[in-house]
N, C-alpha and C positions, 0 to 999 in steps of 0.2 A: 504494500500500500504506500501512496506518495506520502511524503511528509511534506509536503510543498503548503504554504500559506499564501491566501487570496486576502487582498485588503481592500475596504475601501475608504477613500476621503469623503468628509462630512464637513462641509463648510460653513464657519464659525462668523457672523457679520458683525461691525459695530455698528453705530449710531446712523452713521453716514451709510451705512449699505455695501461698506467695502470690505474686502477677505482678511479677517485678523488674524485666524489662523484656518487651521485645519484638523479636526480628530481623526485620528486614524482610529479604524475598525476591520476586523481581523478574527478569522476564523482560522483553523488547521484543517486536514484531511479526518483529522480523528474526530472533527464534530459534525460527521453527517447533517443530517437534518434537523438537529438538534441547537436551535436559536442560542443557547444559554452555552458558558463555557465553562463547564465546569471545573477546570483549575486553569486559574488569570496569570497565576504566577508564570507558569508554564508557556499559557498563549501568548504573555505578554515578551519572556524572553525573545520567542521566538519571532514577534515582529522587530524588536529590538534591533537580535541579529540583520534581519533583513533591510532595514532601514539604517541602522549605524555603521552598515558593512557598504553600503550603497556611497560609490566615489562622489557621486552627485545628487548629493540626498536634495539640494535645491531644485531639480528636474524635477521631483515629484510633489514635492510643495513650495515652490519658490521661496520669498523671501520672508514666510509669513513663521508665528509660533507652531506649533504641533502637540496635542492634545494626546496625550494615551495613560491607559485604564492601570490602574496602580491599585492590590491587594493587597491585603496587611504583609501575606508571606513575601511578595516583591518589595512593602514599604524596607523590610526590616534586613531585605537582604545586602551585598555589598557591592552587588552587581548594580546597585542604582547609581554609584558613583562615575558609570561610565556614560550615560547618560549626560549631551551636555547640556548645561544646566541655560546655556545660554537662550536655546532653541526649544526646550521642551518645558512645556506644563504638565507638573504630575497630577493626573484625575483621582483622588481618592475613592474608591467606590462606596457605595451607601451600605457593604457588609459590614466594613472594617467597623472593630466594640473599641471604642477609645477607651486605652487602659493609660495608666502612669508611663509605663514602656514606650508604646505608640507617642504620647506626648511629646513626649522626650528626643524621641526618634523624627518626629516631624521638627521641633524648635533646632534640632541641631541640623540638618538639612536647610532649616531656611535662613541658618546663619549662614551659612554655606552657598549661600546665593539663590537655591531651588524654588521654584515659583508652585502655588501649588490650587487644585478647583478642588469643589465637591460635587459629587455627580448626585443628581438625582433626590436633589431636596425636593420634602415633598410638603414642609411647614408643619409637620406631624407634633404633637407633643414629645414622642419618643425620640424624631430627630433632630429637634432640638435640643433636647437635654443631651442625646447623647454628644454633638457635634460643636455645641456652644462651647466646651473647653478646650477647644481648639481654634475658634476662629479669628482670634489673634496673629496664628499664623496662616489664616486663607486667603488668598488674593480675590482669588472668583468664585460664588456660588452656581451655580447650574438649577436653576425652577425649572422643574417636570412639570411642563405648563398641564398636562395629562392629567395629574393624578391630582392638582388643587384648582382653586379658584384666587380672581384677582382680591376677593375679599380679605382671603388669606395673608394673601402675598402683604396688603396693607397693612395688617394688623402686624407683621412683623417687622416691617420696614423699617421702624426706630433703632430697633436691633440690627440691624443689617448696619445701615448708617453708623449706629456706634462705633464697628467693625471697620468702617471704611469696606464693606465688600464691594467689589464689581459684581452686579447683578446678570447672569447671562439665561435668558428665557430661551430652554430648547423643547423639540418638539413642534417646532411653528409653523403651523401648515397653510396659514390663512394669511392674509395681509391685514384683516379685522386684529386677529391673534398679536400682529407685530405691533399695530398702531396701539393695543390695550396694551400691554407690558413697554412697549414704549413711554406712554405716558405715566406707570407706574414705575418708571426710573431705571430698568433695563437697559443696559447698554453693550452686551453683547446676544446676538438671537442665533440658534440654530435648527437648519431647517430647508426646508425646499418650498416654503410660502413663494418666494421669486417666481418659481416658476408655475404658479396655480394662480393665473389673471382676475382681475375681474372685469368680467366681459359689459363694454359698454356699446351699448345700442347706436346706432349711427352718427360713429367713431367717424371722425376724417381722418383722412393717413393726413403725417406732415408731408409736406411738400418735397424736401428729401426724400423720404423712406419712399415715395409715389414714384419719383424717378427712377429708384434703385430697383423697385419691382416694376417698373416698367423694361429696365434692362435685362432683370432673369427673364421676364416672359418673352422677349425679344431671342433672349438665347434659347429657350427653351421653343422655339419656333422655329429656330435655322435662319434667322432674320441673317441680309445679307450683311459683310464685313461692314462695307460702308456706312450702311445707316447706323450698325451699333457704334461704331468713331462718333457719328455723326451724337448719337445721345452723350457718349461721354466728352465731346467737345462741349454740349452744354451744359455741362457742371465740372467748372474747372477745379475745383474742393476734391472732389470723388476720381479725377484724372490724377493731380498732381498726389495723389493717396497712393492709387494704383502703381503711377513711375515710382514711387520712394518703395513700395510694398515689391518691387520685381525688380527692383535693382538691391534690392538689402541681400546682406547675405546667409540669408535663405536659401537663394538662387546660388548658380555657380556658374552666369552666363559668362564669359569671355570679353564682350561688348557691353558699353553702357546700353539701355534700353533707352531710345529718345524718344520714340514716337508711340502713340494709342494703338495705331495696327500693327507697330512690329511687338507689341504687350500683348495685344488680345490673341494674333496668331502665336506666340510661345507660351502663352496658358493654356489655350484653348479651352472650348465654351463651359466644359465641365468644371474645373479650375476656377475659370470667372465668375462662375454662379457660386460656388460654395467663396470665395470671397467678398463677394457682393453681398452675401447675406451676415458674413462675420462683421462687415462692414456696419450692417443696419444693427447688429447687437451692441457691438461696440459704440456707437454715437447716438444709439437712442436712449431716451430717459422713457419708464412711464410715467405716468400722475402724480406716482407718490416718492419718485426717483431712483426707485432699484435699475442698477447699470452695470455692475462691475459681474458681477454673479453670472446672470445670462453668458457674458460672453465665454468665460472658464467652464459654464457648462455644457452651451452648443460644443464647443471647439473639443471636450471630454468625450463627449456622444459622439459627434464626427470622427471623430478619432478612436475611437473605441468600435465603434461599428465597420469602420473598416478592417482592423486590426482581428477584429472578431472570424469576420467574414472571410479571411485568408484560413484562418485555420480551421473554419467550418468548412468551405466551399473548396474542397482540395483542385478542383481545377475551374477555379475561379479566373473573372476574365477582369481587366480593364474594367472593363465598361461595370461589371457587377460591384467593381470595390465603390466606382466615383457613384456608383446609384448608392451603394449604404452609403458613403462620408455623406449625400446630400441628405438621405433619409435623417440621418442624425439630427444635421444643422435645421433642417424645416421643421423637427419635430417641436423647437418652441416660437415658431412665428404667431402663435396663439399670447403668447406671453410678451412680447416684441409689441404685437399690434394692437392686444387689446378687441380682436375680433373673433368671431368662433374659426376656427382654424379652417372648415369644408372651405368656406367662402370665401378665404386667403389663399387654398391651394385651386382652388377652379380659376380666381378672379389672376393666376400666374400659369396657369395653364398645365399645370401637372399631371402624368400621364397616372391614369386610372391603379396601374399596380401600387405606385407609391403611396399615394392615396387608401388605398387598401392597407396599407402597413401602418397608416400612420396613424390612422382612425378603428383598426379593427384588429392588426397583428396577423395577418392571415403568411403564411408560406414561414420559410428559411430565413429570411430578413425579418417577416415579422416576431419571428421566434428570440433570435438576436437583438432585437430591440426593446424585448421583454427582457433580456436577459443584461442588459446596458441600464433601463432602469429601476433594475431588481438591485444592482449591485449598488445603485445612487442611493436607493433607499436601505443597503443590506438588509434584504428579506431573504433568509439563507435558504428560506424553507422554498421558495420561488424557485431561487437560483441552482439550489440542488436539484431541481425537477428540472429544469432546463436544462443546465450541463447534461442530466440524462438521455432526454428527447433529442438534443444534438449531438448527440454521442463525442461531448469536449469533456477533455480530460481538467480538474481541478488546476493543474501546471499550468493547462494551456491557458485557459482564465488568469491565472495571476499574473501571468508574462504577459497578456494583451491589457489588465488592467495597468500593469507597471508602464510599459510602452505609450501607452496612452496619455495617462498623467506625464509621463517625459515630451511627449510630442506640443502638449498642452502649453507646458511650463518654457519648453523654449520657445515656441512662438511668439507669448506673451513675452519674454524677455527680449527677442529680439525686436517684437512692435515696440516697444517701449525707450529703445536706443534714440 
């Protein structure tokens, strides 16, 4: 049996909507189907190794903190020294019985510079009393928006404040969810609210984002070279985007690229659409200003979908891989736009199988796109029924999961030059 571990990132927001960190979450081969892990100490060396032995641990979460699950038998052991202290927040989990030892053990660690959360507060009487002689030394609380109410959260708040905690609301699936713990003094949220819109009724696109799909539909047509020049001659913003994005070193052309036709024929149209659409994540706001998140998760899906799709699809073609990386990227144009997603993919002209994947999961790709945001949410119990049905091996998962977050991470590094 593999001993191989699959992880996934869970991204941590603050105030602003921007990635503060990242939890990592982590299963092994020996937890089948089985949600819960029954010894942390163990799972958690084990991502340790994987992530502290990684040359380029910034490939998989850039430049952000890192979030991982700490048990009393990991708090107390000696292997947490190698952990740096600079990059990582130790999660205390909600088992650990705060004894005089544990105290101890944590006050000299956070002399020691270790930054530290508690998971999974739930404002319980019992977790409080158990957790309060400690929180002198806790940086961040973690509220399991789940298991209380904001009334709760209020009535402790004084306490919290005394502490100085950082309040981090996880669990947030709603943008209702973010703005109520927002307002209740929260300043780190996690969660995938981002990407669960709320759909408004005849929405106008902005004017940008109208151009920008007007150009995929154009590609998606076979529109002749010329006329598409001719649209990106009219938005010089979105032109001098593309020459900075195909002359960066991404690329490994020979020549500088000078002109709109000599760009759009060395992407070519498959290329240009999944651009064009990173494009509109990247520069769009919604209502309430979520911006940064969208694009780290299209470009995660796109990229994972493809990556996927190599080691499902053993004689997989071109064409099959640029159809997943788009099915990924379109999959949050519901969330980008703000409209029911059918009437975004007909009003761009998308051909009927995609469509079928995106909205229904039907075939190979839809299988793998189940299985992309099985891993966003780790729903192990999903994910193991799916590696079945595609007959992927658990290895082949963690190496396309790893891949991906690396793909992710330097793009965004090198957009950002």
């Amino acid at each position: 049996m593999s001993n191989s571990v699959y992880f996934a990132r869970q991204p941590i927001l603050d105030i602003n909507s921007k990635t503060y960190a990242y939890e990592l979450l982590y299963r092994s081969s020996t937890s089948r189907t089985d949600a819960s892990v029954i010894n942390h100490h163990t799972a958690t060396a084990q991502v340790l190794v994987n992530t502290l032995n990684s040359t380029h641990l910034e490939h998989i979460v850039g430049d952000t903190f890192i979030f991982i699950n700490i048990d009393e038998e990991m708090l107390m052991d000696e292997v947490i020294s190698s952990i740096p202290k600079e990059k990582f927040v130790l999660e205390l989990l909600e088992t650990i019985v705060i004894s005089e030892a544990v105290i101890k053990r944590i006050k000299y660690l956070k002399q020691e510079g270790y930054r530290f959360a508690l998971d999974d507060a739930d404002c319980s009487k019992e977790y409080i009393l158990n957790f309060q002689q400690i929180f002198q030394y806790i940086d961040i609380l973690k509220l399991d928006i789940q298991l209380l109410d904001k009334e709760k959260v209020a009535k402790f708040l004084p306490l919290f404040k005394k502490f100085n905690l950082t309040l981090l609301a996880e669990k947030v699936e709603t943008q209702e969810q973010f703005d109520t713990y927002k307002e209740l003094g929260c300043d780190l949220f996690q969660g995938f609210f981002f990407a669960k819109p709320d759909i408004i009724e005849n929405k106008k696109l902005d004017p940008k984002q109208f151009q920008i799909l007007q150009l995929i539909r154009m590609l998606q047509e076979d529109a002749p070279i010329n006329d598409i020049c001719q649209a990106f001659e009219q938005n010089a913003a979105l032109t001098i985007q593309l020459l900075r994005f195909i002359n960066s070193a991404s690329f490994s052309f020979k020549a500088t690229i000078k002109s709109i036709r000599q760009a759009v024929m060395l992407l070519g149209p498959s290329q240009l659409k999944s651009w064009l659409l990173l494009t509109s994540y990247a520069t769009s706001k919604s209502p309430k200003g979520i911006e940064n998140p969208l694009l780290h998760l299209a470009q995660t899906r796109s990229n994972m979908m493809q990556t996927l799709c190599k080691a499902v699809c053993k004689e997989h073609t071109k064409e099959n891989l640029e159809r997943a990386a788009f099915i990924g990227l379109l999959s949050l144009i519901e969330a980008l736009l703000h409209v029911p997603m059918e009437e975004v993919l007909n009003e761009l002209n998308v051909d009927n199988d995609i469509i079928n994947v995106l909205i229904t999961q039907e075939g190979t790709l839809g299988e793998i796109f189940k299985l992309v945001c099985a891993v966003e949410k780790f729903d192990t119990n999903a994910i193991e029924t799916i590696l079945n049905t595609l007959s992927l091996s658990r290895a082949q998962l963690a190496k396309a999961i790893q891949t991906s977050y690396e793909i992710t991470e330097n793009f965004s590094n090198e957009d950002n030059k």
